[in-house]
C-alpha positions as CSV (number, residue, x, y, z in Angstrom):
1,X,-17.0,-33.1,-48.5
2,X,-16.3,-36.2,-46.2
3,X,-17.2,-36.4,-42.7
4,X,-15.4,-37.0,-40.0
5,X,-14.3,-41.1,-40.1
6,X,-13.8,-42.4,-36.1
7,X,-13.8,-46.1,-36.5
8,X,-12.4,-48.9,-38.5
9,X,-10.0,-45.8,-40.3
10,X,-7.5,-46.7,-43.1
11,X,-4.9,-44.4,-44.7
12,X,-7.4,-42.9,-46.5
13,X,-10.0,-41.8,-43.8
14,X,-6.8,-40.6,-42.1
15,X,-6.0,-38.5,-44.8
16,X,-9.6,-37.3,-44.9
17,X,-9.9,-36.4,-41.4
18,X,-6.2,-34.8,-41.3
19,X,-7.4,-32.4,-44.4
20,X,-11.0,-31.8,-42.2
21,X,-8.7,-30.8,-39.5
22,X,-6.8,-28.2,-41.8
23,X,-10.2,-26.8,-42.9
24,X,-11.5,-26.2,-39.9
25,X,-7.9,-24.5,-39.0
26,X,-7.9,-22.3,-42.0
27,X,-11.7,-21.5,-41.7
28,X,-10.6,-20.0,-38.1
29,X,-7.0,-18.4,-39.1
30,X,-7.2,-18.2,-42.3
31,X,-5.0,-20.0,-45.1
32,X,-1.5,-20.8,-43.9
33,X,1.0,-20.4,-47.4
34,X,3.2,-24.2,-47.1
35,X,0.7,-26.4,-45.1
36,X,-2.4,-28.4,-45.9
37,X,-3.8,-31.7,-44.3
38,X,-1.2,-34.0,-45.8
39,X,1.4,-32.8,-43.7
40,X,-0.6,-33.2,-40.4
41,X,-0.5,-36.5,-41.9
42,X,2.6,-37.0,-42.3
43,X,3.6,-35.6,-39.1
44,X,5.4,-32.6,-40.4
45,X,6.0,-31.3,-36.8
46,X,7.6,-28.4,-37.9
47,X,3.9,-26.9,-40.3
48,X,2.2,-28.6,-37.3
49,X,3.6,-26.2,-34.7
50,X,3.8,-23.4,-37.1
51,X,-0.2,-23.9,-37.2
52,X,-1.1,-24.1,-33.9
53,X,1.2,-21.3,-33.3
54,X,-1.2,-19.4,-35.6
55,X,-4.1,-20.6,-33.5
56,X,-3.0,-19.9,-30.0
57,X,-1.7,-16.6,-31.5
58,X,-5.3,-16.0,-33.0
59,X,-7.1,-17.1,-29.6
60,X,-4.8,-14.9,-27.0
61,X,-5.9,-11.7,-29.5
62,X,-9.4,-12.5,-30.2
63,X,-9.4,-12.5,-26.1
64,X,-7.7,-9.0,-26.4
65,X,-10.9,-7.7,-28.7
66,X,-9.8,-5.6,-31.4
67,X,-6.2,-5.1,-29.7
68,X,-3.3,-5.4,-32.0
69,X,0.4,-6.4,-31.3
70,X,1.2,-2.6,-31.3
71,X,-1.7,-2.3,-28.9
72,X,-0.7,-4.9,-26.1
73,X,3.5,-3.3,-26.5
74,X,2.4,0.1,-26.5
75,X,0.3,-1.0,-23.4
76,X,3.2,-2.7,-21.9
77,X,5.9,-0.2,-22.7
78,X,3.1,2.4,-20.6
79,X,3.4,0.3,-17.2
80,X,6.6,-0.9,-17.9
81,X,8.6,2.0,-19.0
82,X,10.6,2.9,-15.5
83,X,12.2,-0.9,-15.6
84,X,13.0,0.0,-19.5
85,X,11.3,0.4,-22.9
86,X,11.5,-2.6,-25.8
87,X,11.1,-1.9,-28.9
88,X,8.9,-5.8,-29.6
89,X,8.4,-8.9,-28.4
90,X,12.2,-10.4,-29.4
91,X,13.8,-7.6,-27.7
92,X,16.7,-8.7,-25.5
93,X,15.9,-6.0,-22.9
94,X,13.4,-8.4,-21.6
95,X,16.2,-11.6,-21.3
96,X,16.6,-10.3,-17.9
97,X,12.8,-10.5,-16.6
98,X,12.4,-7.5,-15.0
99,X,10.4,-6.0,-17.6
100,X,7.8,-8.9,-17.2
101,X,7.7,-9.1,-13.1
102,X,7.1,-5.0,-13.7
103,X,3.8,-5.8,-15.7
104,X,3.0,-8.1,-12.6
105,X,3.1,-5.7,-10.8
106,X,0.5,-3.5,-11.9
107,X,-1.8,-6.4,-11.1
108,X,-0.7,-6.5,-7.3
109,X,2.2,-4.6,-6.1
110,X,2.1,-5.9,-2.8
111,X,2.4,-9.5,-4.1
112,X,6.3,-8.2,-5.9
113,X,9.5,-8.6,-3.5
114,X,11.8,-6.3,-5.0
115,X,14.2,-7.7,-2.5
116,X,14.5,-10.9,-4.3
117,X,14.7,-9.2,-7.8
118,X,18.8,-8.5,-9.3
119,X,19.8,-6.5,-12.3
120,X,19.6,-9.9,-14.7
121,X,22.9,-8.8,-15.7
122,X,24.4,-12.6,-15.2
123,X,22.9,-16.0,-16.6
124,X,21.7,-16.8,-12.8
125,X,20.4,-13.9,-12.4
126,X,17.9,-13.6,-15.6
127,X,17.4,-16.8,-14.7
128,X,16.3,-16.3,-11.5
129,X,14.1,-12.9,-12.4
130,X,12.3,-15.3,-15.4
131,X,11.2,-18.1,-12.7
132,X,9.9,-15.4,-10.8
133,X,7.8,-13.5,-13.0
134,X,6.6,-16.8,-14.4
135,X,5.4,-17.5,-11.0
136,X,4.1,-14.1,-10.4
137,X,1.8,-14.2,-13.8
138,X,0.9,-17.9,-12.8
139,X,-0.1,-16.3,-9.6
140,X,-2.4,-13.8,-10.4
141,X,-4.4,-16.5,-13.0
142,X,-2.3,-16.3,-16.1
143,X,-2.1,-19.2,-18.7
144,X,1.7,-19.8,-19.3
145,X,2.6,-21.6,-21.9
146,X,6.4,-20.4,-21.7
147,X,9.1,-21.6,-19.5
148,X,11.9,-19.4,-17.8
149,X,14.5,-20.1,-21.0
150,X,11.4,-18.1,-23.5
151,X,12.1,-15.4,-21.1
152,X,15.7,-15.3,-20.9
153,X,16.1,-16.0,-24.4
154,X,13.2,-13.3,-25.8
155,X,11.4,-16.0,-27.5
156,X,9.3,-13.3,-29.7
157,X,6.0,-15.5,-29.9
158,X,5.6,-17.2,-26.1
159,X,6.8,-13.0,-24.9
160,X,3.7,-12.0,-26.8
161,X,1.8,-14.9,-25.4
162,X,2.8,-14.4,-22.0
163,X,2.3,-10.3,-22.3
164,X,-1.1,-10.6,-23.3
165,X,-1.9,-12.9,-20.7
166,X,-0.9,-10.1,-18.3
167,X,-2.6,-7.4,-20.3
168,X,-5.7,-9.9,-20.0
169,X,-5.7,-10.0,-16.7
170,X,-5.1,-6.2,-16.0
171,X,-8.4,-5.6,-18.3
172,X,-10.4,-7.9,-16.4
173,X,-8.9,-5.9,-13.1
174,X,-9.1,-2.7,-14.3
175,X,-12.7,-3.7,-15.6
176,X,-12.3,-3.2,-19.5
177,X,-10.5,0.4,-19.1
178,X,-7.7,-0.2,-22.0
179,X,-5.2,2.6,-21.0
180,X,-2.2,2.0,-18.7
181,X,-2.2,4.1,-15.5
């Protein structure tokens, strides 16, 4: 195969690097059915984000070890349960943001104001609830890569995202025990 062109590129070497790019992807994720280099290419933003969704999916659970989805929800729905249980990462239970500023709390309760936290039963309110358990996993270290609307809106993949990052953070705490208290 090619190597990797850096100067005085045409179409061509573009092409070439674009389908070195989408190796390397697939030789980390494995094969993604409806995407190959040409569509990096092309700019095909739509395969582009479906493939780095597979790769920052892929990197938050190879930092989880051998934890599957099921894993980190069980996990979740264990600390989490009192505030309510959800049945995935899309489930509109969590729109209101309590769920998530629960799991935040395992990692410091004294850092929560419950004060400050409402039902989420109105727009501003899950609103509100979603800005601060942002802030409050931002706090104790967690990489966000969701703003308050993923919350509010159950965005299935950045709810996973941001619920591993907590889970992360409660293993590194709770120094590699797995099992919610």
């Amino acid at each position: 195969m090619y190597g990797i062109k850096k100067n005085e590129m045409g179409p061509f070497d573009v092409q070439i690097n674009c389908d070195l790019a989408y190796a390397a992807c697939v030789n980390v994720v494995g094969k993604a059915v409806g995407i190959a280099g040409a569509d990096i290419y092309k700019v095909n933003k739509k395969l582009m984000l479906a493939l780095i969704w597979r790769m920052a999916r892929f990197h938050y659970l190879s930092l989880l070890g051998s934890k599957q989805e099921k894993d980190i929800l069980d996990w979740a729905n264990g600390l989490a349960g009192s505030v309510c249980t959800i049945g995935g990462f899309g489930d509109a239970k969590l729109s209101t943001g309590r769920f998530i500023i629960k799991l935040c709390e395992a990692l410091d309760p004294e850092v929560i104001d419950w004060e400050i936290v409402t039902p989420g039963e109105t727009p501003e309110d899950a609103e509100s609830n979603a800005k601060y358990a942002i802030s409050l996993a931002r706090k104790h270290g967690a990489f966000i890569f969701c703003v308050w609307d993923d919350v509010v809106n159950h965005n299935k993949k950045m709810m996973l995202i941001l619920i591993a990052g907590v889970y992360d953070l409660w293993i590194q705490k709770n120094g590699g025990a797995a099992e919610a208290e």
